[in-house]
Steps between C-alpha positions, in 0.01 A plus 500: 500500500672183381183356413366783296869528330487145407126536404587773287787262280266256489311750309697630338707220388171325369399816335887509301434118412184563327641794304778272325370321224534093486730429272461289171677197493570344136357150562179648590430675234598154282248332740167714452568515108513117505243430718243703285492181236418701206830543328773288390770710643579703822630821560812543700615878647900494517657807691652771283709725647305872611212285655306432182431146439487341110247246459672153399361236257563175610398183247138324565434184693768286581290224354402613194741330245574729141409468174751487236461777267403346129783437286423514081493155326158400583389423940815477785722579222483146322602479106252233340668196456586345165292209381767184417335232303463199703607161387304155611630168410247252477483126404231318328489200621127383419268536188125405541436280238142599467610846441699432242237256335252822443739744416647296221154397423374859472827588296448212279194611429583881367775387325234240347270775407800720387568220247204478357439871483828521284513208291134650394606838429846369316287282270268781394786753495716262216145399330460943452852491327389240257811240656201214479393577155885505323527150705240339343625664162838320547396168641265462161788587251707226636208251435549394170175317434286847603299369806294756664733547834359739751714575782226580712337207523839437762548821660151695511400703733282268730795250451749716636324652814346107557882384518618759714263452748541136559901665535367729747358261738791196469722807618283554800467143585902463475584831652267455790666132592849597396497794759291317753801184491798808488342606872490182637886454355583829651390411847656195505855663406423750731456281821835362371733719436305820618301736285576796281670762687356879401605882557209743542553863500261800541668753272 
């Protein structure tokens, strides 16, 4: 009798056991959502009074680090900064004589040819106003004995452009060895008493 009594809780105790349902704890729920490795967040069930359970957001990985939400005034909220003009001081302390030998030689030269050009077009620009002609009308009134005085034979054409060239190329023969001797001055100052000091600026 005992043993068929006790046989009979047994039974029936397992039987009330398996009727019961298991209940839900809240980690576990937490624990199958973030085990799936699909999402960035997990779902969490927090008890609500009456037996209904609310499901919880709870933020992503702990890992993952936010991103600042954009700010206006250009990426990360940063306002362009203003350009300043920068200022360099520099010192020239050396001139290459060569250097300086061609450019004043090529200078020499245009303003050479510049010469020429002008003294040419001057001349024919007073000879179109007649200036030449009431010249030679003067000069031969103030000879008494009449001579025939032509100013031209002095200051023609060919004369004029002839003399200005053999100007042209004295001033490129100075000007070359003038500027050639002020470099060689220059450097020798400079090693002395130290060269000329300069202020760049890129405004």
């Amino acid at each position: 009798m005992s043993s068929d009594a006790s046989d009979g809780r047994g039974e029936g105790g397992s039987a009330r056991t398996a009727e019961v349902p298991a209940a839900k704890l809240p980690g576990a729920a937490g624990s199958s959502g973030s085990g799936d490795g699909k999402g960035g967040s997990s779902t969490r069930t927090a008890p609500r009074p009456g037996g209904k359970q609310a499901p919880v957001r709870t933020p992503g990985r702990p890992g993952q680090p936010r991103r600042p939400a954009p700010r206006p005034g250009g990426p990360q909220g940063r306002r362009p900064a203003r350009s300043t003009p920068r200022r360099v001081r520099l010192t020239l302390s050396r001139v290459d004589p060569w250097s300086v030998m061609k450019i004043a030689f090529l200078l020499s030269v245009a303003l050479g040819i510049a010469m020429v050009v002008m003294v040419a077009v001057l001349w024919t620009v007073l000879q179109g106003m007649g200036v030449w002609g009431n010249l030679n009308d003067v000069l031969r009134t103030l000879d008494k004995n009449g001579s025939t005085f032509d100013i031209m034979d002095y200051i023609g054409f060919g004369r004029v452009v002839s003399l200005s060239v053999v100007i042209a190329v004295i001033d490129v023969v100075l000007m070359t060895a003038l500027a050639t001797l002020v470099a060689f001055l220059y450097n020798i100052c400079a090693s002395l008493v130290g060269g000329v000091q300069m202020t760049l600026s890129d405004e």
